[in-house]
C-alpha positions in Angstrom: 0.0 0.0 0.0 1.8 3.7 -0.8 1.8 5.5 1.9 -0.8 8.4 1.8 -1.1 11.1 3.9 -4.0 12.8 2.1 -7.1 11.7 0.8 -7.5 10.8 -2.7 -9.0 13.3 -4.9 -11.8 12.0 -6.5 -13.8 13.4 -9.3 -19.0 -15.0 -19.3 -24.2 -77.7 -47.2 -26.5 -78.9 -48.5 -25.4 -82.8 -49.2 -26.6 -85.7 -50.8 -26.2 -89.7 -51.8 -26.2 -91.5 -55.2 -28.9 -93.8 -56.2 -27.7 -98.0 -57.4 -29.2 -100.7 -59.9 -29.5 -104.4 -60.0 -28.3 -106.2 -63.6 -32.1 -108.3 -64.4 -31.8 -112.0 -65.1 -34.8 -114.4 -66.5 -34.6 -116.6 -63.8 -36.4 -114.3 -61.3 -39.7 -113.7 -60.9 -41.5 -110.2 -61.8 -42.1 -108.4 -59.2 -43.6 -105.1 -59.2 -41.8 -102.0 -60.4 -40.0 -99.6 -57.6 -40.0 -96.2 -58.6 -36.6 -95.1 -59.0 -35.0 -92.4 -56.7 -33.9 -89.1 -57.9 -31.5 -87.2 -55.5 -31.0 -83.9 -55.8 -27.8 -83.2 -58.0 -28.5 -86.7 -60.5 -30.5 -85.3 -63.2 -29.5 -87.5 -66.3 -27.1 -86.2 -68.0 -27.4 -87.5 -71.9 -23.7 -86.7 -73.0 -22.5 -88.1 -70.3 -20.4 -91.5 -70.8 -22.1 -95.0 -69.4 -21.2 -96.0 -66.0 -18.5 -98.4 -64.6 -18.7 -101.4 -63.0 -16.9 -101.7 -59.6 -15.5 -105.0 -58.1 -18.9 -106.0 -57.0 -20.9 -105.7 -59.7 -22.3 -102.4 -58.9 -22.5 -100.1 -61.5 -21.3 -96.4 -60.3 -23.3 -93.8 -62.3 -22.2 -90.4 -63.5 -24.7 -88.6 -61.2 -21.9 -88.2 -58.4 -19.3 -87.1 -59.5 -21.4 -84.1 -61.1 -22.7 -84.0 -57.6 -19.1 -83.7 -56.2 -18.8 -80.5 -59.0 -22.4 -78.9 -58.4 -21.3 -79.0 -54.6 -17.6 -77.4 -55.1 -19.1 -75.0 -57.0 -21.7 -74.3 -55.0 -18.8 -73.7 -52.2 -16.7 -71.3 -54.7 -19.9 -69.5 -55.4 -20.4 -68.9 -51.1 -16.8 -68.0 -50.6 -16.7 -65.5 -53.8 -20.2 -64.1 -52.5 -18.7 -63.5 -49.0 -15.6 -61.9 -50.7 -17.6 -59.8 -52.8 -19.9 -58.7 -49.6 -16.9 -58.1 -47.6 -14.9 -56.3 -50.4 -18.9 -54.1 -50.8 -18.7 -53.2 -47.0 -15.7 -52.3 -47.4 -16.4 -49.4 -50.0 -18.4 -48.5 -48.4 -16.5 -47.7 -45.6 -13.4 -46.3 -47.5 -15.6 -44.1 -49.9 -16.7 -41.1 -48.7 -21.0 -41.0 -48.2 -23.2 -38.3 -49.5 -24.1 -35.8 -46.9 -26.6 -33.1 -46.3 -26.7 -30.4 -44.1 -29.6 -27.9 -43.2 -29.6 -24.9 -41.0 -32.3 -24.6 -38.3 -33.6 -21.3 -38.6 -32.7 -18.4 -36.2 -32.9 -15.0 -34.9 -30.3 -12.8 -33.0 -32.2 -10.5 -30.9 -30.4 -8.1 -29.3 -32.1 -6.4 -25.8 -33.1 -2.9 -26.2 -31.2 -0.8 -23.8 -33.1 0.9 -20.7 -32.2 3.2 -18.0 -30.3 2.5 -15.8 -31.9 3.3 -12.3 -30.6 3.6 -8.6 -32.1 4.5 -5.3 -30.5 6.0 -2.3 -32.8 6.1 0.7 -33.7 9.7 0.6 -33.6 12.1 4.2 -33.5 10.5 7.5 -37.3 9.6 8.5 -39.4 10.5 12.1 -42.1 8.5 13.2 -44.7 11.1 14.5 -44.2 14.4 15.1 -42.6 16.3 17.6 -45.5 16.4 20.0 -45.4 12.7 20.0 -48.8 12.8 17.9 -49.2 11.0 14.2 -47.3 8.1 15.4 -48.1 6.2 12.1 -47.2 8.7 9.9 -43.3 9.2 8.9 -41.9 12.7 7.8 -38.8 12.8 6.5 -36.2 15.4 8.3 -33.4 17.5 6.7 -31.6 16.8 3.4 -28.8 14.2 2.4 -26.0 15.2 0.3 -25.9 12.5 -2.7 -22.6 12.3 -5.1 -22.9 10.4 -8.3 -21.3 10.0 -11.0 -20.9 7.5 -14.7 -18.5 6.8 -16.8 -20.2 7.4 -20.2 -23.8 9.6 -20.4 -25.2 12.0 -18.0 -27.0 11.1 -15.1 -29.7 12.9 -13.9 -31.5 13.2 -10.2 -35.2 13.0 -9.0 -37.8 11.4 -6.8 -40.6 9.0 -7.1 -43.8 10.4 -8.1 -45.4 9.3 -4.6 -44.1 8.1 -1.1 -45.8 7.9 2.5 -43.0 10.5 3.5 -45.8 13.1 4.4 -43.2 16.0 3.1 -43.8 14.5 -0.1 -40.2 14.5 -0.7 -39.6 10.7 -0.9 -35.9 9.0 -1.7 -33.6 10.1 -4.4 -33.9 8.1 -7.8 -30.2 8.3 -10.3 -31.5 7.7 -13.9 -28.7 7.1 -16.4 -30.2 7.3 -19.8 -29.8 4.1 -22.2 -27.0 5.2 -25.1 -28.3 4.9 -28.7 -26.1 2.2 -29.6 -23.7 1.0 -26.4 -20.6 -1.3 -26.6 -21.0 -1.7 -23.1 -23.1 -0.5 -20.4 -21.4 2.8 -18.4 -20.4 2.3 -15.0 -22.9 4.4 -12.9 -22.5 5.0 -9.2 -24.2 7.1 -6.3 -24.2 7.5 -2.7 -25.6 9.6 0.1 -24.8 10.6 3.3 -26.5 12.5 6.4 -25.7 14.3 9.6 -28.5 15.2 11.9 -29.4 16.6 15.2 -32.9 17.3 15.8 -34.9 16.0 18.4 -34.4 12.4 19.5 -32.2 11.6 16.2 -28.4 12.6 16.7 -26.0 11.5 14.4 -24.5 10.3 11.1 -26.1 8.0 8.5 -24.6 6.9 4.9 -25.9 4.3 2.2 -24.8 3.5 -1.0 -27.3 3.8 -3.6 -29.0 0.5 -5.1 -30.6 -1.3 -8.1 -33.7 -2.5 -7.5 -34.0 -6.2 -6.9 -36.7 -9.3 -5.9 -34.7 -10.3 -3.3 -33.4 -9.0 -0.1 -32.0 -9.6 3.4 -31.9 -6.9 6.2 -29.7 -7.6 9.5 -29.9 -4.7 11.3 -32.7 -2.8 13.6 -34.6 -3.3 17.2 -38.4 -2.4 18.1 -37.5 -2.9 22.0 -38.1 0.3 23.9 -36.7 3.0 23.1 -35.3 1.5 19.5 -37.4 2.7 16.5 -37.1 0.8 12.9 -38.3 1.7 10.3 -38.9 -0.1 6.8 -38.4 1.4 3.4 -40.1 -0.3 -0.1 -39.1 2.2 -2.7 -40.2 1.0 -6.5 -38.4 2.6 -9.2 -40.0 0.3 -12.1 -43.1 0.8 -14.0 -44.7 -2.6 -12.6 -46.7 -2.4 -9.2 -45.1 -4.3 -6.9 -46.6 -7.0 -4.4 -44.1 -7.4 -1.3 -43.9 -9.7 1.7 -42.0 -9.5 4.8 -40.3 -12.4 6.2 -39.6 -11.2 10.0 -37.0 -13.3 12.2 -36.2 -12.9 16.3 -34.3 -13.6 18.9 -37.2 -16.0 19.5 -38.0 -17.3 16.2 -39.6 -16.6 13.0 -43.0 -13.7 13.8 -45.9 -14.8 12.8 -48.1 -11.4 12.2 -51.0 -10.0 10.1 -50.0 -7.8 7.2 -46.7 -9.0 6.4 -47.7 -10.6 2.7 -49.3 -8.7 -0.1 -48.2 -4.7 0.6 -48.3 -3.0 -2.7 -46.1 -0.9 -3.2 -47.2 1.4 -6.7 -44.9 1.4 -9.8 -42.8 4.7 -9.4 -44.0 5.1 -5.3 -42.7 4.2 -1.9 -44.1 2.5 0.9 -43.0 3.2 4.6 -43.4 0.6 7.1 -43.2 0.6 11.1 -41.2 -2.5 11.8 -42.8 -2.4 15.6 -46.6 -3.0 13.8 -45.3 -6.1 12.8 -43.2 -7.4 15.3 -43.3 -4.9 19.0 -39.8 -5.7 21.5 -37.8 -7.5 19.7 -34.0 -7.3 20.1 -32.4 -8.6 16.8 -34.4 -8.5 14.1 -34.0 -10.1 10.4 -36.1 -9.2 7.7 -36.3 -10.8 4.3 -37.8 -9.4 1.7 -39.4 -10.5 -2.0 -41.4 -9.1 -4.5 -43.6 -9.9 -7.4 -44.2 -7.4 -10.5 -42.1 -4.3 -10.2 -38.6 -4.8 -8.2 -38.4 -2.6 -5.3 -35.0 -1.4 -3.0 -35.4 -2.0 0.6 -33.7 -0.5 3.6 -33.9 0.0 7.6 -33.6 3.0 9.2 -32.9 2.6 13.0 -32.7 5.2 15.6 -32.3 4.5 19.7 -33.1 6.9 22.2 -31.6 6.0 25.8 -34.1 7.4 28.4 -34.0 10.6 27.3 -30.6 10.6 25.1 -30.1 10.3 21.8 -28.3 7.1 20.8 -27.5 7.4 17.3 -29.3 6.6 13.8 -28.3 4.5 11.3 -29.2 3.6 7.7 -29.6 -0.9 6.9 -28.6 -1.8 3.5 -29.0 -4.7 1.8 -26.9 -7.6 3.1 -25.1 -10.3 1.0 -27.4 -12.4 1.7 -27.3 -16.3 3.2 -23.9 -17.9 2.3 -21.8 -20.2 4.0 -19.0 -17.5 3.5 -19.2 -13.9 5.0 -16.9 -11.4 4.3 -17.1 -7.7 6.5 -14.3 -5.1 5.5 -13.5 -2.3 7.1 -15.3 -2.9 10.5 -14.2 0.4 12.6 -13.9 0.5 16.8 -12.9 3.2 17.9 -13.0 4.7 21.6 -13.9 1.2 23.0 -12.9 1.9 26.5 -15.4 4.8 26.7 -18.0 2.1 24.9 -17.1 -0.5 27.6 -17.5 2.2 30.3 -21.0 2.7 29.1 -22.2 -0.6 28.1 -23.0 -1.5 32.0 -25.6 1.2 32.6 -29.2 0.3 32.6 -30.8 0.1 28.7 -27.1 0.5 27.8 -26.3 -2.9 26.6 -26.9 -2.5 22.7 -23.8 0.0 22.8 -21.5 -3.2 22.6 -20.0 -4.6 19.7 -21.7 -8.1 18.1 -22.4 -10.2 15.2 -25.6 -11.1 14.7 -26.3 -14.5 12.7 -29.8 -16.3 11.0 -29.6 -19.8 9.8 -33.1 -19.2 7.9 -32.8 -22.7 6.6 -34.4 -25.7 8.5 -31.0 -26.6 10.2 -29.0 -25.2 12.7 -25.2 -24.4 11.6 -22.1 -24.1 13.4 -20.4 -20.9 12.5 -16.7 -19.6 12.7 -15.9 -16.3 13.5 -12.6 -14.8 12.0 -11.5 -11.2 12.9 -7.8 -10.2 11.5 -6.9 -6.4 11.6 -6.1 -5.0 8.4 -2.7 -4.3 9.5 -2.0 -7.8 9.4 -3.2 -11.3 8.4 -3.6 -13.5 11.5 -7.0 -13.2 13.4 -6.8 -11.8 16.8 -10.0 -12.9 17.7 -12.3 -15.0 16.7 -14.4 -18.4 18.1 -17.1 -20.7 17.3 -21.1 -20.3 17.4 -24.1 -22.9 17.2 -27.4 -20.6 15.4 -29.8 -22.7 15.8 -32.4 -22.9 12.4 -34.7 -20.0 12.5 -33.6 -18.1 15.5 -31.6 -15.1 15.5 -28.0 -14.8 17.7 -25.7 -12.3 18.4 -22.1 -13.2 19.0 -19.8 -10.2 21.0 -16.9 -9.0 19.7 -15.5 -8.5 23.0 -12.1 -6.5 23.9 -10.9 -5.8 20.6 -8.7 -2.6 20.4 -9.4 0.5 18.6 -8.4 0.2 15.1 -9.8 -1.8 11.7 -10.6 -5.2 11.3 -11.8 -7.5 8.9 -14.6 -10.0 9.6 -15.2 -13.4 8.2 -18.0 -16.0 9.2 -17.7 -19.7 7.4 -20.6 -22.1 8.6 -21.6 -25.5 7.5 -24.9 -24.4 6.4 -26.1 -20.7 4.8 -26.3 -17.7 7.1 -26.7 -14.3 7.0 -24.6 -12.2 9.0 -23.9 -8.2 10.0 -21.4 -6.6 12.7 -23.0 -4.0 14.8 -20.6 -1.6 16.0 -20.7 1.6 18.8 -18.8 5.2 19.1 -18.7 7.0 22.2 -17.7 10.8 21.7 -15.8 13.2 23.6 -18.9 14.6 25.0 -20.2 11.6 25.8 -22.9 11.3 23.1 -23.0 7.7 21.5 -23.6 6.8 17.2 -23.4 3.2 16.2 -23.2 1.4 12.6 -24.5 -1.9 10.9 -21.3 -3.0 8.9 -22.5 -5.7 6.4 -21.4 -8.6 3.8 -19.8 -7.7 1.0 -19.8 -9.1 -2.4 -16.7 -10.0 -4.6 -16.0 -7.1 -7.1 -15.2 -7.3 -11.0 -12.0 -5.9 -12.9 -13.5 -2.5 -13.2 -15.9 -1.0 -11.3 -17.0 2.8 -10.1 -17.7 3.6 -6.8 -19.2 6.4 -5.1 -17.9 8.4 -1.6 -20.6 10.2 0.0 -19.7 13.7 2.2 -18.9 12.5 5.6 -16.3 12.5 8.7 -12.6 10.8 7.7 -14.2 8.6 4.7 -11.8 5.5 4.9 -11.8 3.0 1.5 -11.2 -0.8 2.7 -10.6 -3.3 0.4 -10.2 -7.0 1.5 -8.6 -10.2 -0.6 -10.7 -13.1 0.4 -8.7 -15.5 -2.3 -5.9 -17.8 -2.0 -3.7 -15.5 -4.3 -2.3 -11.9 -4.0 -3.9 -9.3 -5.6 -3.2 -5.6 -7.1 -6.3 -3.0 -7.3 -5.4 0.6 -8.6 -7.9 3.1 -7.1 -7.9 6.1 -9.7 -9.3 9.5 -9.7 -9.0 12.8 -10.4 -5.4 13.2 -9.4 -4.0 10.3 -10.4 -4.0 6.2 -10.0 -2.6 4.4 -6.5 -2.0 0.6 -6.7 -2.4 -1.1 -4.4 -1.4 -5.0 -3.1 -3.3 -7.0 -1.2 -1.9 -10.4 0.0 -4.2 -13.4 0.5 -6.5 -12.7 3.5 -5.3 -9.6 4.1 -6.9 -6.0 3.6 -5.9 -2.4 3.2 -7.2 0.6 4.0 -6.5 4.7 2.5 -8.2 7.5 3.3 -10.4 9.1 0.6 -12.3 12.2 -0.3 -15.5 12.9 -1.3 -16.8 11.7 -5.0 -16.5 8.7 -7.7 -13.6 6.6 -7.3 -12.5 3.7 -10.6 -11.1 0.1 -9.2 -9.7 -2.1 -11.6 -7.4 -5.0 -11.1 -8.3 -8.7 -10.1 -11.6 -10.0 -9.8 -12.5 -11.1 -6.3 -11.6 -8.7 -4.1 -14.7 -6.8 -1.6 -14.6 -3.2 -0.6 -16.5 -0.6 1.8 -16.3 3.0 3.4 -16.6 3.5 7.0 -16.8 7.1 8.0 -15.7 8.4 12.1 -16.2 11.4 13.8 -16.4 12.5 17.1 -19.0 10.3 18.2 -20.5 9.6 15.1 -20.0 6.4 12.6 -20.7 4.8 9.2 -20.0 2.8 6.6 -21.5 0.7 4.0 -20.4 -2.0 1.5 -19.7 -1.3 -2.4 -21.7 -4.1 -4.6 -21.1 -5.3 -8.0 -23.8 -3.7 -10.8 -26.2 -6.6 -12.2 -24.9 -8.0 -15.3 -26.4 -6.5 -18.4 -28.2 -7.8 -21.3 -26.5 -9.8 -24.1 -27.6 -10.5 -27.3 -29.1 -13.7 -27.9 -30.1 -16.4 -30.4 -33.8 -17.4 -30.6 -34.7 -20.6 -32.3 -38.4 -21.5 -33.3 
């Protein structure tokens, strides 16, 4: 890794016998005539010569010996036929046949390019208003700052044409218009980030922003008192959508009314008290799929400590269940003053943990790994038993203030997130859901929202050493990474270009005084080929 002291400036056989006769004498009486026997082969023959006598009288006719020809010939005949048979197949063999080929009929039918669309989350979101009244209503509070960028093509920003956010603002939508005729799709990239102090919600929040999707896991949020989650379903498509909520505790999966068939309109948001569904639970996992239109989901979680502020956070999408987790850049920092804390009453979610579903229908045995990235070999880690449906947190324990890397192998898929606490100077807490990253291509663009010290992470998961240039603006910064190792480098605010080796994961954590955040950097879906169509 170079050594920087600044950030980095960003802008697939037949046989047979012969017949006798007697000589007749007068002595002997007539007797009646016995036909005479004709074997096959002793037709007479009138040219040929009169038989001879033998020793004994018996006269020896010509009819054998023709028999004795009729049969050699007949032999010649079967062993020519057989030669000329073999010699046939054997033509047949040598020669080459006639052939025919035909071509089946086909189409190439190349996809028509769209818009390409992301989602950031949109302003941090209260639950009521500040008289405590409208508790089911969500207003969104302040503004995000969102950088974005492409590589080809000019992105544009807007917001869904309706939301439950009663400010009517509702999340930002990134629309990157489809090129006339592309070689390949731009890179396109966005990301927001949010500090707030107003009311109950104190802190710093940051999400990268996402491509919608039929499929997500959330590990991340509370409902017990004090904690408030809330439950983002933003479509971007032009396909209602039909979502259900799959909600796992602490003590199981939650059964509860209204958690299949929310509609959620083509170009609209829905927001979603997590507490309607599922009141006082400690460790919530939501999973979340949807028919029609593809929708991005998030979690927006907030505490409040009696009367103090405890920090609010932004849940991305996770990696989803996988018997191999990967969590860069996980950040402690000020861990004795965390520690300090943790033992006060309703203090206990300011410590550090894991938390782990099995949401198969079998338990699995997890390893926890957790190597700073200044190094290779794991200063902590240990074994846990999740059993099948349940939800457990594992504690990260004493660990020292600096950056680590996480990884969680298990005999049977799990999904997995690292929850993580700041105390500040003044005593005010933040905390941050660090989650799963997914293995990166040879090129991809990222996005660094405006925030406190943004830190870029990158982590080499493979069996072989890796080099990943970061480039931007001011110029390109290799950088190796050894087999299970990571680095880190500060960075500054904008679009940054990785290219190198597939297989590497990355994230940005962001620390202040008493604030934190980070989120993971995820691979774009792959695009559209052309294809051929047969009838």
């Amino acid at each position: 890794m170079p050594d920087i002291d600044e950030p980095i400036d960003l802008p697939a056989a037949n046989g047979g016998a012969g017949g006798s006769a007697r000589p007749e004498t007068a002595q002997q009486p007539e007797t009646a005539q016995q036909p005479e026997t004709t074997w096959p082969g002793d037709e007479l023959d009138e040219t040929a010569s009169p038989g001879t006598a033998d020793g004994d009288g018996r006269v020896r006719g010509p009819g054998g010996a023709r028999r004795a020809v009729v049969m050699s010939a007949r032999i010649v005949s079967g062993i020519v036929g057989v030669g000329v048979a073999a010699v046939v197949l054997a033509a047949a063999t040598w020669l080459p046949l006639p052939t025919h080929t035909a071509t089946a009929p086909s189409q190439v039918v190349v996809p028509i390019a769209t818009d390409q669309r992301l989602v950031c989350p949109g302003a941090l979101l209260r639950l009521g208003d500040d008289s405590g009244l409208a508790a089911t209503s969500a207003t969104s509070i302040g503004l995000p700052t969102i950088a974005f960028a492409a590589s080809a093509g000019v992105p544009r920003a807007g917001h869904l044409a309706t939301t439950d956010d009663t400010s009517d603002l509702g999340p930002t939508v990134l629309t990157l218009p489809a090129a006339a005729a592309p070689a390949l799709p731009a890179l396109f990239a966005g990301s927001q980030g949010q500090s707030i102090q107003s009311g109950d919600l104190l802190g710093y929040a940051a999400a990268d922003c996402s491509e919608a999707r039929g499929d997500t896991w959330l590990v991340g949020g509370a409902t017990n008192t004090g904690r408030t989650t809330i439950i983002t379903l933003s479509n971007p498509t032009e396909v209602e959508s039909t979502v259900s909520l799959d909600i796992y505790s602490e003590n199981g999966k939650v059964l509860a009314a209204g958690t299949e068939g929310i509609s959620v309109p083509a170009d609209g948001q829905r927001i979603l008290s997590l507490a309607g569904f599922a009141p006082g639970i400690v460790s919530p996992v939501i999973h979340v799929t949807s028919r029609g239109g593809q929708v991005v989901a998030s979690l927006q979680q907030s505490v409040v400590r009696t009367l103090a502020p405890g920090g609010v956070e932004i849940v991305a999408a996770s990696s989803g269940p996988s018997t191999t987790t990967v969590i860069p850049g996980v950040m402690l920092w000020n861990t004795a003053g965390v520690l300090a804390q943790a033992s006060a009453p309703g203090y206990a979610d300011l410590s550090s943990v894991i938390r782990l579903l099995a949401p198969g229908s079998k338990k699995a045995t997890a390893s926890v790994s957790i190597v700073p990235e200044t190094g290779v070999a794991p200063t902590k880690g240990g074994t846990v038993s999740i059993e099948a449906g349940k939800v457990t947190e594992f504690p990260l324990g004493d660990l020292i203030d600096g950056t680590y890397t996480i990884t969680v192998t298990s005999d049977e898929p799990i999904v997995v997130a690292a929850r993580v606490s700041t105390v500040g100077s003044l005593g005010g807490s933040d905390f941050a859901w660090f989650e799963g990253a997914q293995p990166l291509g040879d090129q991809e663009l990222i996005s660094v929202a405006a925030g406190p010290a943004a830190l870029l992470h990158m982590a080499n998961p493979t069996r072989e050493p890796l080099t990943v240039t970061v480039t931007s603006a001011a110029g390109a910064y290799p950088f190796a990474i050894a087999p299970g190792a990571s680095v880190n480098a500060p960075v500054a605010v904008g679009t940054l270009t990785l290219s190198g080796q597939p297989g590497y994961m990355a994230s940005v954590s962001y620390l202040g005084d008493g604030v934190l955040a980070a989120y993971p950097f995820n691979p774009a879906a792959p695009a559209s080929t052309p294809i051929r169509v047969y009838p």
